[in-house]
N, C-alpha and C positions, 0 to 999 in steps of 0.2 A: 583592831590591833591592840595587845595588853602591852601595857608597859612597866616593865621585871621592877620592881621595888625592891633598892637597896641603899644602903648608906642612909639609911635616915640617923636619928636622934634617939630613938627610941630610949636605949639606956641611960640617956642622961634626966628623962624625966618620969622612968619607971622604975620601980626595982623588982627584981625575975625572981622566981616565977609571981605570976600576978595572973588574974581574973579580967581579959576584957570583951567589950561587947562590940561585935561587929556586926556594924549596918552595912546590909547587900539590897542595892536596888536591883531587881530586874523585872525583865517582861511575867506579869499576870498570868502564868500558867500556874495548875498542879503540881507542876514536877520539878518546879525552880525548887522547893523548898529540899525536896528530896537530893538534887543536884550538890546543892551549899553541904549538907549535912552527908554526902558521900564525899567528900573533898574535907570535912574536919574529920572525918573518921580514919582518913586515911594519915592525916598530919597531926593531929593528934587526940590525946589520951583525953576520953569521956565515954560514961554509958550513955547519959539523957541531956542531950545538949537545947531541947526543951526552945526551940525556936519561935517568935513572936511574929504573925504574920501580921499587913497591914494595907490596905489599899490605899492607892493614889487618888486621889478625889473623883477622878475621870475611869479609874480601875481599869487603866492601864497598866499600869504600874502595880509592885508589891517589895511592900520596904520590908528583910524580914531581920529581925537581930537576933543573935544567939551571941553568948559569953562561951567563952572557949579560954581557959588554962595556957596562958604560953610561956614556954621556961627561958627565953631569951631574945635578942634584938632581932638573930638572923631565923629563929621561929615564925615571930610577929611578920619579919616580912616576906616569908613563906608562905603564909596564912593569906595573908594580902593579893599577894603576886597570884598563887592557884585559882583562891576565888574569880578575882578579874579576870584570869583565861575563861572561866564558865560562857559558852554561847547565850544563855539565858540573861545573865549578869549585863548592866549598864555602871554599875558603880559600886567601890566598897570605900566603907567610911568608918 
């Protein structure tokens, strides 16, 4: 079960548009990466969002971060809220 992200803070300790990096845990497949990076393509504007993959010690897990342009509060938790629906996805950070 995701749970919608809203009403945070965001604007009070960002100023838009701004550059940030979003860490996605999820399950150790191939296609997690591909998953994250068809869900920014869709929400926002990038050609090479140039993702870092990274296994969990036990490589279950893959933390992967990519920085994605977001132009405002209800973007960033857009960006948030989509990721976490991913069936792949355990957490975004």
């Amino acid at each position: 079960m995701t749970t919608e992200v809203k009403n945070t803070r965001f604007d009070e300790f960002l100023e838009f548009p701004c550059a940030v990096n979003f860490k996605v845990l999820g399950v150790a497949v191939p296609e997690l990466v591909d998953h994250i990076v068809a869900v920014l393509q869709v929400h926002a504007k990038a050609n090479d969002y140039n993702p870092q993959v990274r296994p969990s010690s036990k490589g279950n897990y893959h933390s992967v971060t990519v920085s994605v342009t977001v132009i405002s509060k209800e973007h960033m938790e857009l960006l948030y809220t989509e990721l976490g629906r991913l069936e792949l996805v355990r957490y975004v950070i």
